[in-house]
N, C-alpha and C positions, 0 to 999 in steps of 0.2 A: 742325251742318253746318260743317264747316270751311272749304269752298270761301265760304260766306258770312259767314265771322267774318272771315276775310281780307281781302275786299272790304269790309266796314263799316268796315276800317279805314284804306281810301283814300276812308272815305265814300262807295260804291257801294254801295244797296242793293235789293235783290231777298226775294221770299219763294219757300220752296221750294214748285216746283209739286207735288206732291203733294195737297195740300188741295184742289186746282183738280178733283179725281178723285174718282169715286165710293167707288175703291178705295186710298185714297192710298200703303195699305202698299205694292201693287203697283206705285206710280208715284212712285217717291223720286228717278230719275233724271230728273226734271225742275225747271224753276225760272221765274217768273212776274215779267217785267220790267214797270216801269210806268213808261210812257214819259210818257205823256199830260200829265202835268203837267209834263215835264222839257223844259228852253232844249235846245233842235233842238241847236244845236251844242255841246254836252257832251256828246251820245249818243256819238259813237262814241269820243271819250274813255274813259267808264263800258265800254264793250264792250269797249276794249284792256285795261284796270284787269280785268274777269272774266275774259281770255284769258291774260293773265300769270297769272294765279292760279291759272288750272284746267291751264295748261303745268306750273309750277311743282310743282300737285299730283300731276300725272301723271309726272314723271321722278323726284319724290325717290324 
């Protein structure tokens, strides 16, 4: 997945939600943040770091 090879390497990482499905082949346009362990204020840091990436992938 490129949108997530891009982001590991502002070191934001996510797994693609798919797996989270019964059917994952059906559900590849999804992705699985894990917050819960992550310092409250990096979050939305990590969120703009996915949003430039997935802009970025949507206009090239």
């Amino acid at each position: 997945m490129e949108l997530q090879r891009l982001c590991k390497q502002d070191s934001v990482w996510f797994e693609p939600g798919g797996a989270m499905f019964a059917d994952s082949e059906q559900n590849k346009n999804y992705l699985r943040l894990g917050y819960s362990s992550i310092n409250q204020s990096l979050i939305p840091e990590g969120i703009a770091i996915i949003s430039k990436h997935v802009n970025n992938l949507l206009n090239a």
